[in-house]
C-alpha positions as CSV (number, residue, x, y, z in Angstrom):
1,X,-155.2,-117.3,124.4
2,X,-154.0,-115.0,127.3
3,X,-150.7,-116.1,127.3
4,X,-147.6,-116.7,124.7
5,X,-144.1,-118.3,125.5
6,X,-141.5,-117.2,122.1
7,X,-138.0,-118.1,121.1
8,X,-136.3,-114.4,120.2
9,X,-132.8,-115.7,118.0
10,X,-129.4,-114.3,117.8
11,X,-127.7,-113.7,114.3
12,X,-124.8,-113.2,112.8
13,X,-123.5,-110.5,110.1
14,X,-121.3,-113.1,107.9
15,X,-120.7,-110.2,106.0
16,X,-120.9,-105.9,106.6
17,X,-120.5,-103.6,104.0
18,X,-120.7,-99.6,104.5
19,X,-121.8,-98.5,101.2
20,X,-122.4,-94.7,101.7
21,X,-124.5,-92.2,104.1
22,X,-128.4,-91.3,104.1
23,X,-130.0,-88.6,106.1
24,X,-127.4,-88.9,108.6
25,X,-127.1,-92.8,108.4
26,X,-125.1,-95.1,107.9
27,X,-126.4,-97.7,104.4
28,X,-125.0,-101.3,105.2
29,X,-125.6,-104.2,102.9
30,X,-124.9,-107.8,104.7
31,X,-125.2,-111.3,104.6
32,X,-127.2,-112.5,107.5
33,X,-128.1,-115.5,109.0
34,X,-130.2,-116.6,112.4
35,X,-128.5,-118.9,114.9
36,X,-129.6,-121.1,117.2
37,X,-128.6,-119.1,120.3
38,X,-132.0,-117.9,122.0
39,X,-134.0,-115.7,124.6
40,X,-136.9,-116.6,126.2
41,X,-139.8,-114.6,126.2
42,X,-143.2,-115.1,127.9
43,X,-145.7,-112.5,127.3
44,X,-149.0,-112.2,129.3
45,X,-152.1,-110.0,128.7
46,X,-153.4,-107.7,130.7
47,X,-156.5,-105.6,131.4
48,X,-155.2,-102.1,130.9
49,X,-153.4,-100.9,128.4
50,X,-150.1,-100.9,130.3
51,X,-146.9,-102.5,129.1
52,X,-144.2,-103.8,132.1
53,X,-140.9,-105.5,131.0
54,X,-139.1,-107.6,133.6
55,X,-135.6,-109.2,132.6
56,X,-133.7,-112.1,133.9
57,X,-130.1,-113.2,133.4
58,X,-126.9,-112.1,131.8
59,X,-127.2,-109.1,133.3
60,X,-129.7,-107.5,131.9
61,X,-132.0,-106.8,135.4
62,X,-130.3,-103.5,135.4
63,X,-131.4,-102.1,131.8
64,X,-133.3,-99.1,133.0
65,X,-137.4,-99.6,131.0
66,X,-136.5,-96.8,129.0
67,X,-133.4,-98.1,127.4
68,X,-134.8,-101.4,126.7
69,X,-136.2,-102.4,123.1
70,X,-138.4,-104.6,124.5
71,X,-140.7,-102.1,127.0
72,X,-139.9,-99.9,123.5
73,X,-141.7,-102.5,121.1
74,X,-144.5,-103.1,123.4
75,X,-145.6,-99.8,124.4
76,X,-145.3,-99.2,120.3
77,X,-147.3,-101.9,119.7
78,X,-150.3,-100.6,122.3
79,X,-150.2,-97.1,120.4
80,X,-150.1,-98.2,117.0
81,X,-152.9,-101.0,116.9
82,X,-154.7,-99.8,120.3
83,X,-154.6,-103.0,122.0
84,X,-154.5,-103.8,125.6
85,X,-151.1,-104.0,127.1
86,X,-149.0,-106.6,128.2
87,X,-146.7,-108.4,131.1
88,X,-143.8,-109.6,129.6
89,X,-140.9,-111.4,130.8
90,X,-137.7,-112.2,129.2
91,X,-134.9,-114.9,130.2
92,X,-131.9,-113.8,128.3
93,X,-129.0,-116.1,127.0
94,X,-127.5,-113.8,123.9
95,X,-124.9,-112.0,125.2
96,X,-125.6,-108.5,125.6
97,X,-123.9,-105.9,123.3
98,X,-121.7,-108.7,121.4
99,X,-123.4,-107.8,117.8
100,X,-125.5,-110.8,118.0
101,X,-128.8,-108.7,118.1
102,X,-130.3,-109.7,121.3
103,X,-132.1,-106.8,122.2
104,X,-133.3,-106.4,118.5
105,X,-134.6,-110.3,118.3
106,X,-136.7,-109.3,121.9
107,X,-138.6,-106.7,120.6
108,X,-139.3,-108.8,117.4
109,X,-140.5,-111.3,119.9
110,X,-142.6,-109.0,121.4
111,X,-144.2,-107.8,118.6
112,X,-144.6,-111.6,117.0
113,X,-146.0,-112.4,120.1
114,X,-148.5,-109.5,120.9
115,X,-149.9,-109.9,117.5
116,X,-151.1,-113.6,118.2
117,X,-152.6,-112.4,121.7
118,X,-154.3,-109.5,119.9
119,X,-155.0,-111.0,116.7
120,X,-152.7,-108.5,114.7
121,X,-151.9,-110.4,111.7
122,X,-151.3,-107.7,109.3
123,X,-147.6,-108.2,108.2
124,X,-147.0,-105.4,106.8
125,X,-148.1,-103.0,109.6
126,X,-145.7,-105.6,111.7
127,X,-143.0,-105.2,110.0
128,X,-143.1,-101.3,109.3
129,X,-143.8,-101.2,113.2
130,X,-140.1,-103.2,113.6
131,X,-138.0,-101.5,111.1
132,X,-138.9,-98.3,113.4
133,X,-137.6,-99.7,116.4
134,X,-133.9,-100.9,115.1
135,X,-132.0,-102.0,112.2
136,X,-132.0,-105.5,112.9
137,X,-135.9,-105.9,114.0
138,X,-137.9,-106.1,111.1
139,X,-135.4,-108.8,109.7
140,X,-135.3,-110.6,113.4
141,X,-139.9,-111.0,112.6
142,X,-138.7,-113.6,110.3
143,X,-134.9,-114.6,110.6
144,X,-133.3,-116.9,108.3
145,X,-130.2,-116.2,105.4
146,X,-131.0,-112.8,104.2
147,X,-129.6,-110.0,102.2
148,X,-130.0,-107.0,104.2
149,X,-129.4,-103.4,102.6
150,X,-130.3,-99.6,103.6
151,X,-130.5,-99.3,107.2
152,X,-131.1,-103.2,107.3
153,X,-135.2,-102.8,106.8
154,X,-134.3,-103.8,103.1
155,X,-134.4,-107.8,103.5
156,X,-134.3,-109.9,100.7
157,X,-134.2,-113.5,101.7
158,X,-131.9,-116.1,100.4
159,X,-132.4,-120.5,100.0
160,X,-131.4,-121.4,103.8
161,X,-128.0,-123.2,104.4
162,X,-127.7,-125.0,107.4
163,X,-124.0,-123.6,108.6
164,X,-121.9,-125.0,111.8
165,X,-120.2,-121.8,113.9
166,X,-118.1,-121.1,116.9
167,X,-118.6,-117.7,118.5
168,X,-116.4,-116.5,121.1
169,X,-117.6,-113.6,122.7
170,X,-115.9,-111.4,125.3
171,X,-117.4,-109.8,127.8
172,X,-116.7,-106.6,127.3
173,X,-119.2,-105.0,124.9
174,X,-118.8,-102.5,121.9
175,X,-121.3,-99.7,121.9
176,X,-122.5,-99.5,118.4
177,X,-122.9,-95.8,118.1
178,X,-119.2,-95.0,119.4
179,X,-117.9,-97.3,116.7
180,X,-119.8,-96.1,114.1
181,X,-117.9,-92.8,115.3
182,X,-114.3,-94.6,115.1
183,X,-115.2,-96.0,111.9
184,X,-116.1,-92.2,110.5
185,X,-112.5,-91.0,112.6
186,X,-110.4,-93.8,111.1
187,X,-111.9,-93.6,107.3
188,X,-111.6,-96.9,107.1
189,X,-111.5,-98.3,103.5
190,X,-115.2,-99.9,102.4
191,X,-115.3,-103.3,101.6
192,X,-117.6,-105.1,98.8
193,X,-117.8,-108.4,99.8
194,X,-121.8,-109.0,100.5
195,X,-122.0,-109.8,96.8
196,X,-119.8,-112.0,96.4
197,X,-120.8,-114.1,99.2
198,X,-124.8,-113.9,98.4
199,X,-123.7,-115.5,94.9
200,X,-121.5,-117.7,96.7
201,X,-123.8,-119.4,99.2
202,X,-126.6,-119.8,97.3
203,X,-123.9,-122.9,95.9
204,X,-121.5,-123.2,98.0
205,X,-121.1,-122.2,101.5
206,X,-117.2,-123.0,101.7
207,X,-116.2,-120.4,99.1
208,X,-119.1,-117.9,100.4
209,X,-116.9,-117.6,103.6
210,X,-114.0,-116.6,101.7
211,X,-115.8,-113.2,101.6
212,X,-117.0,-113.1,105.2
213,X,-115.7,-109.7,106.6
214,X,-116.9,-106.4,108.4
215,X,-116.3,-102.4,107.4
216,X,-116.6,-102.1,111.5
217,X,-113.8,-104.2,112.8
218,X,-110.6,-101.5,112.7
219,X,-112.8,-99.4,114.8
220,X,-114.6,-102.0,117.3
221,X,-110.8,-103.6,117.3
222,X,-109.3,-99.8,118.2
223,X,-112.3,-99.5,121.1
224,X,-112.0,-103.1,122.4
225,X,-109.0,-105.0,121.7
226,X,-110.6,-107.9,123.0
227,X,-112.3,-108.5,119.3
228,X,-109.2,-108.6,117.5
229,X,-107.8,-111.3,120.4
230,X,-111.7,-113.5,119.7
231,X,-111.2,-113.6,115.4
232,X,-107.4,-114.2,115.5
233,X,-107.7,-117.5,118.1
234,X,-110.9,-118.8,115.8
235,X,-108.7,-117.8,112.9
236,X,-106.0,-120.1,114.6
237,X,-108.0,-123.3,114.1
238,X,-107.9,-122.8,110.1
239,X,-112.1,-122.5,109.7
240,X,-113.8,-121.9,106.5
241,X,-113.9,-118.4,107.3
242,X,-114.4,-115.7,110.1
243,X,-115.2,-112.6,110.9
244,X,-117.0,-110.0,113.5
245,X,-120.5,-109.7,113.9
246,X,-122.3,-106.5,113.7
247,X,-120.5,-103.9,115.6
248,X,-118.6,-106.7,117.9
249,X,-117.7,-107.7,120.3
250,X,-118.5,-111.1,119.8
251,X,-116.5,-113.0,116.4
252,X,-117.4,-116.3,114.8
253,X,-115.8,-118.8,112.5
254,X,-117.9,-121.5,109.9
255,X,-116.9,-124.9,109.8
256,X,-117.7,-127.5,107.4
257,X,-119.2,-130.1,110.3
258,X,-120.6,-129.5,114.0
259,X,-118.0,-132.2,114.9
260,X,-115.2,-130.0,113.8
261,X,-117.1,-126.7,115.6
262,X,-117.1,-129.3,118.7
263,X,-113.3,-130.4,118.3
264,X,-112.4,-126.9,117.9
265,X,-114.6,-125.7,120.7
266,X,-112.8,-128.7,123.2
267,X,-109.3,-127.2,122.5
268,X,-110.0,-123.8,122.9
269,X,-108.4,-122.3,126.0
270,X,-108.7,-118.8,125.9
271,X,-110.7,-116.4,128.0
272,X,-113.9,-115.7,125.9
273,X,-117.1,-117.9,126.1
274,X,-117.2,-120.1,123.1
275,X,-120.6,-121.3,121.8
276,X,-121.5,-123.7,119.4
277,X,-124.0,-123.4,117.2
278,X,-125.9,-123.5,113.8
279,X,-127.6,-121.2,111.6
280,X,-131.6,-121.9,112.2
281,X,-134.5,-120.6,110.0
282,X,-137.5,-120.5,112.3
283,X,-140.1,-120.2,109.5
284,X,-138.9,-124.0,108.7
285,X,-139.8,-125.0,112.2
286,X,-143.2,-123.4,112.4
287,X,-146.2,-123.1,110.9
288,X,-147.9,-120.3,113.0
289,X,-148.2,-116.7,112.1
290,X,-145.3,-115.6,114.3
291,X,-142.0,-117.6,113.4
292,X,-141.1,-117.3,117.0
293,X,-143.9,-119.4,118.2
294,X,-143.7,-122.4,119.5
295,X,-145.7,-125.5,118.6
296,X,-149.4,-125.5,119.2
297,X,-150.3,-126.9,122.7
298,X,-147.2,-125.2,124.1
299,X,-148.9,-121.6,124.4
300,X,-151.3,-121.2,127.3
């Protein structure tokens, strides 16, 4: 096999609790789930051990190498299991800095994917390798509903629920450190919902969403106003529940059918994209060793 073609998915944070400060971090404990918004991501051997990262779409051509997770996870991946390097390519479709994890979900891809090219099937080296890159990327190796705590390499995994959502996400982004700083500046008050909704969904979705919220809203609200605009018009078409995702700016409401996601999606008329989607586990829809692969026969 010298080449593998991936599937990196978005999530969602249905819920985001700040629950203290460790060695100059922030401890979160959250509900979250994968959805079926995706990047594309083609990876390539080559000879040397070189590692080159070439983006395509939503803007992200102009991510300089050294700020992109991706180019991060690879050339990580070459020093820590002494591989050869890679070509990869990525076609993005998550919106970029809307909380949805994009950049963390490509360099799980990468790391999926270089360890079929290179036969690196040692999960546990994988996943230690992710959780070094970002908070979201050893939990993006796998995906699905999860319970994430600590700095989000803590995953415990939850019985999937297939959930129908509407994201609207603006365009502007929220940078995730500066609202972590608004969040210290405000002292917002710390919410304890992620329990309640873990005990909730593993019954019944509806009453989990009760509990969806985010510590991080006041501040991403006070630094883009734009994500306060997003929840309150999905709040306008009385969903289940809604909140923020990760730092913003991007929001998202759960509905009890795709057909009401849809009818709420045809009357929207405001100025944010609006997505429609579900919550996917990709372990459920693959049988390889990454969860990001796609069927056999459709690697080259």
């Amino acid at each position: 096999m010298n080449t593998v073609k991936l599937n990196a998915y978005a999530k969602l944070n249905l819920t985001l609790d700040i629950v203290g400060e460790k060695d100059g971090y922030h401890m979160l404990d959250s509900l979250a789930v994968t959805v079926d918004i995706f990047d594309r991501v083609v990876i390539k051997k080559r000879k040397d051990s070189l590692v080159s990262v070439t983006m395509h779409g939503m803007g992200s051509e102009s991510i300089p190498p050294e700020e992109n997770n991706a180019q991060r996870a690879g050339e990580a991946f070459v020093a820590r299991f002494g591989t050869q390097g890679a070509d990869i390519t990525i076609y993005k479709n998550i919106p970029i800095g809307a909380g949805l994890g994009g950049s963390s979900a490509d360099a799980a891809a990468v790391i999926a994917g270089m360890g079929r090219l290179f036969s690196v099937s040692d999960a546990t080296s994988l996943k230690d390798l992710a959780d070094s890159l970002g908070s979201d990327t050893g939990y993006l190796l796998s995906g699905g509903l999860v319970r994430m705590r600590g700095r989000g390499e803590i995953v415990e995994p939850l019985p999937f629920r297939r959930l129908h959502l509407l994201i609207l996400a603006p365009k502007g982004s929220v940078l995730t450190a500066a609202c972590y700083r608004e969040y210290d500046r405000m002292r917002a008050e710390k919410g304890a919902r992620t329990e309640q909704a873990v005990q909730q969904m593993k019954n019944n979705p509806a009453m989990a969403a009760r509990f969806f919220g985010n510590d991080l809203f006041p501040a991403a609200k006070a630094l883009n106003p734009d994500v306060g605009v997003a929840l309150a018009e999905l709040e306008s078409f009385s969903p289940l529940g809604a909140s923020m995702t990760g730092s913003g700016s991007a929001a998202f409401a759960l509905f009890e059918t795709r057909e009401l996601v849809e009818w709420a999606k045809s009357r929207y008329r405001g100025k944010f994209r609006p997505i429609a989607t579900k919550s996917i586990d990709p372990k459920e829809k693959r049988t390889l060793k990454s969860p990001f692969a796609l069927a056999e026969g459709e690697g080259e």
